[in-house]
N, C-alpha and C positions, 0 to 999 in steps of 0.2 A: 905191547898190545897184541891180544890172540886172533889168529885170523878169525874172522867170522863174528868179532865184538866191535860197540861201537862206544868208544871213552868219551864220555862230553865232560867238560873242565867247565867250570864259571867261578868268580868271584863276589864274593858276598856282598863286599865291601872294598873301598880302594886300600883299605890296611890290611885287610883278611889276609890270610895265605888261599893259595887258591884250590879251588874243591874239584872232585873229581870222580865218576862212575863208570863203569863199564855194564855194557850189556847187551845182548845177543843181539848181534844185527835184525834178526827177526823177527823178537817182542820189539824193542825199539820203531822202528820202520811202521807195525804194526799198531803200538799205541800212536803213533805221530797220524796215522792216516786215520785212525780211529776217533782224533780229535780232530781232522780235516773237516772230516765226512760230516761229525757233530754241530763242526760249524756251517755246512755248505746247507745242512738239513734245517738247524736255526735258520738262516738267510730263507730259505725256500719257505720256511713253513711264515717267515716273517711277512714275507713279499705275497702268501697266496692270503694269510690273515687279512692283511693289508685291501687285498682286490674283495676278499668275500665280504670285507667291512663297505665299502663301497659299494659293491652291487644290492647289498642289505639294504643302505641310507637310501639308495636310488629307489628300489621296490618300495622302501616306505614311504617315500616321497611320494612316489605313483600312486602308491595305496591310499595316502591322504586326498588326493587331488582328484583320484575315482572315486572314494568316498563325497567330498564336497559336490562331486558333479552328480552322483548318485541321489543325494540331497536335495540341491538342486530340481530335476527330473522329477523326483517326486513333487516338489513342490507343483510344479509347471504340470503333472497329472494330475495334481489334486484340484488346480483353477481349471484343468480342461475336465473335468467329471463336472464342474459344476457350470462352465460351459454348456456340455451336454443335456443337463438338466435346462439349463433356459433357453437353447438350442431346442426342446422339446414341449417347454411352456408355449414360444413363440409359434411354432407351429399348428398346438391344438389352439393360440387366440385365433392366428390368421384362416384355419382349416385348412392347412396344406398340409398333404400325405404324406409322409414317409415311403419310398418304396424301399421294399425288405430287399437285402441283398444276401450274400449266402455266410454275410460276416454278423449281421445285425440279429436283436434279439428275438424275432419275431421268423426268423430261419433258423433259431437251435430247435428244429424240428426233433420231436420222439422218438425213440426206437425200440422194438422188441419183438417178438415173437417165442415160440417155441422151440425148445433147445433140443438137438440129437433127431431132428427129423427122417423118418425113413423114407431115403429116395427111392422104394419103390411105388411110395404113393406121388411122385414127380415125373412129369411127361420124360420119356427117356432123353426127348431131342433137347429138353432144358436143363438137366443135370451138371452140367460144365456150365452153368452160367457163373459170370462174377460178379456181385452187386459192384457197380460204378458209381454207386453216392456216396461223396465226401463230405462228411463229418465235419459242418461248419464248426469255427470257432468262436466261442462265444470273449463279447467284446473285451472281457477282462483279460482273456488272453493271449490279443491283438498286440503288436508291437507297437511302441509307442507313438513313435511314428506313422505307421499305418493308421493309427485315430486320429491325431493330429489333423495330418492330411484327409481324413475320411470328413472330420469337424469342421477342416477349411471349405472342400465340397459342399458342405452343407449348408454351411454361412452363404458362401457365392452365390446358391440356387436361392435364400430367404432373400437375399438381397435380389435376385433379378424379381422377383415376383413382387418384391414391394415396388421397386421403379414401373415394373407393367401394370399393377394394382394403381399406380400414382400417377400415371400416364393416363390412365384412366380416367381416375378420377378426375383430374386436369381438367378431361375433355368428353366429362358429364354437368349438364346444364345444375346448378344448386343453388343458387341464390337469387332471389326477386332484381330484375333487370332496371332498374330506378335506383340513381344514386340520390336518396331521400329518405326522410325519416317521414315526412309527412305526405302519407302516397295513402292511395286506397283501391279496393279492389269494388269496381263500377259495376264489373259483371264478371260471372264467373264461366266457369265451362260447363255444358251441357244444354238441355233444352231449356227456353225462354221463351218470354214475349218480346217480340220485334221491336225494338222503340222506333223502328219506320212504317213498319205493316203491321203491330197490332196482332200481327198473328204469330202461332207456336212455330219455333224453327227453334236447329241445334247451331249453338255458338262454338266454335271449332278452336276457342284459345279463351285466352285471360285478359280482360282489358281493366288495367292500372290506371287509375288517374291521377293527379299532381297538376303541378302550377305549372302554365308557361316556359317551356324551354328547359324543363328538369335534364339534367344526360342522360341519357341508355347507355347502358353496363353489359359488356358481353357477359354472361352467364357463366360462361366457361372459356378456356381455349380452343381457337379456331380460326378458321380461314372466311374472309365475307367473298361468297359466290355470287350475290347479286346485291348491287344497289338500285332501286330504280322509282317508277310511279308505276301507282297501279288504281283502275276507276276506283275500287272499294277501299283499300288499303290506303291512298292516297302514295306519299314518299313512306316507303320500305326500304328494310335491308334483310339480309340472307345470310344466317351463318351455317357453315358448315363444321361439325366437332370433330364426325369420325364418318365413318363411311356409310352410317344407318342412323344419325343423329344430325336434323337439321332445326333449329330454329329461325325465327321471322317476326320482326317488329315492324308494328306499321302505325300510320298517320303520325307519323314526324315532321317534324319543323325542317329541319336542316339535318344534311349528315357530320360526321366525323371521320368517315373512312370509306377507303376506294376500293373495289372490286380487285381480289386479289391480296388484300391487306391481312396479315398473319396478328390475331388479337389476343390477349390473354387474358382468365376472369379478373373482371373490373375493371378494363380501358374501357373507355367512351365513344361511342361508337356510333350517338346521333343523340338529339334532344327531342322531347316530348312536343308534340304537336299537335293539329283539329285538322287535319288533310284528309282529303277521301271521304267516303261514307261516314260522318262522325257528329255526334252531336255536343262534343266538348274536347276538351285538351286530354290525351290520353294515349296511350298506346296500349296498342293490340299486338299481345306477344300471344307466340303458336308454337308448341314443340312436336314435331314430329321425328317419327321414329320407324325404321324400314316405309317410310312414305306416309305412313298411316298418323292424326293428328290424337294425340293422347294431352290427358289430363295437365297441364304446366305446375298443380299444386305438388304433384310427386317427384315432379325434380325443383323446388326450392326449400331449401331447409330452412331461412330464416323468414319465413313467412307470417305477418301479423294480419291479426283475427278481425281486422278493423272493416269487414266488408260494409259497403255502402248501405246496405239494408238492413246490417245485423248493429250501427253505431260502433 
């Protein structure tokens, strides 16, 4: 063997004779690392194939799952635009305002003027000015989010306004104070003839008549401020609604409720009675309003036409 070569022997077969090359320690050694390297480069390129195939699956996973939420999002902006549409019905039924803010559409305010102006026709001391008005955005290109949230606002404020519109109404006198169908109106409000003196005087309420012991309906909700007698009135009661709304039933039979008692429209509250100044079974209901006694036909909605004079 010559220095510097490198003899490798194998056999073919267990019969063969056995085989045998020589060759320059240098090509040898060479091709041997040359086929190292080839395999250590397969493993390498195997193992980052390998990682870049997973990170791929993983992004597309993501990619679908952003996709569905995407989706999704839209969906959920498409019920909230129409939202905002009946969000904006309920408004102009209730007449409740909108106020503009610097997001809303009634703030994507105009812009313009004249371009390349010459600052010598500008006071000198306002030349360095910087316009400081920001460029609202208009709603479509609000985060989603930010409408959302702006829609919830909006709901929560329709909603307190219908509770204080309903609170209200609560505790506004609307319905004829007689639980009866067969009631009538004796006398009305305004000037009359006296049925004691004969003479012209102003009747300052409504006097209902009915059978014997009919109940009185509070009108609305309220507080009774007075129970009591009075020479004209006979047995009375006193509600109070709100703080500039009082009504008053008078010439009853009997009451239902004690000074102090919290009523709601249509508890019973006293029965129909001939006490006091009276020349039948009736009551005399009175609506006043900041102190002053007004019409009682403008606050009952279900009022029938059946006056005593008119059949």
């Amino acid at each position: 063997m010559k220095a510097g070569t490198v003899t490798v022997m194998w056999l073919p077969s267990a019969r063969s004779r056995p085989r045998m090359f020589s060759s320059p320690g240098v090509v040898f050694y060479g091709v041997l690392a040359l086929v190292a390297a080839s395999w250590v480069s397969l493993a390498v390129s195997g193992y980052l194939a390998y990682t870049y195939y997973r990170e791929y699956r993983a992004i597309r996973q993501e990619h679908e799952v952003l996709a569905r939420k995407a989706s999704q999002l839209d969906a959920v902006m498409e019920k909230v635009r129409h939202l905002q549409k009946d969000e904006a019905l309920i408004r102009d039924f209730l007449g409740l305002e909108k106020e503009a803010s610097a997001d809303s559409p009634e703030a994507f305010l105009g812009q313009g003027g004249v371009p390349g102006v010459d600052l010598s026709t500008i006071a000198p001391e306002d030349t360095a000015a910087q316009s400081t008005v920001q460029v609202p955005q208009r709603p479509a290109d609000r985060p989603a989010v930010a409408q959302v949230e702006a829609l919830a606002d909006s709901v929560q404020e329709i909603l307190a306004y219908i509770k204080e519109r309903r609170e209200r109404w609560d505790h506004t006198p609307s319905i004829v104070p007689v639980k009866a169908s067969d009631y009538w109106i004796s006398s009305g409000f305004g000037w009359r003839v006296n049925p004691f003196t004969g003479g012209r005087d102003f009747h300052n309420g409504l006097d209902i008549a009915g059978r014997p012991g009919t109940p009185i309906i509070a009108p609305a909700d309220g507080t009774v401020v007075k129970v009591g007698r009075d020479k004209y009135l006979g047995r009375y009661v006193q509600l109070r609604h709100s703080p500039s709304c009082v009504t008053i039933y008078g010439h009853l039979s009997r009451f239902n409720v004690q000074r102090g008692d919290r009523v709601r429209r249509g508890d019973v509250i006293a029965f129909m009675g001939n006490t006091g100044l009276s020349t039948g079974h009736h009551v005399h209901y009175i609506v006043k309003i900041n102190g002053k006694a007004v019409n009682p036909t403008h606050y009952i909605l279900n009022m029938k036409t059946n006056y005593a004079w008119g059949g």
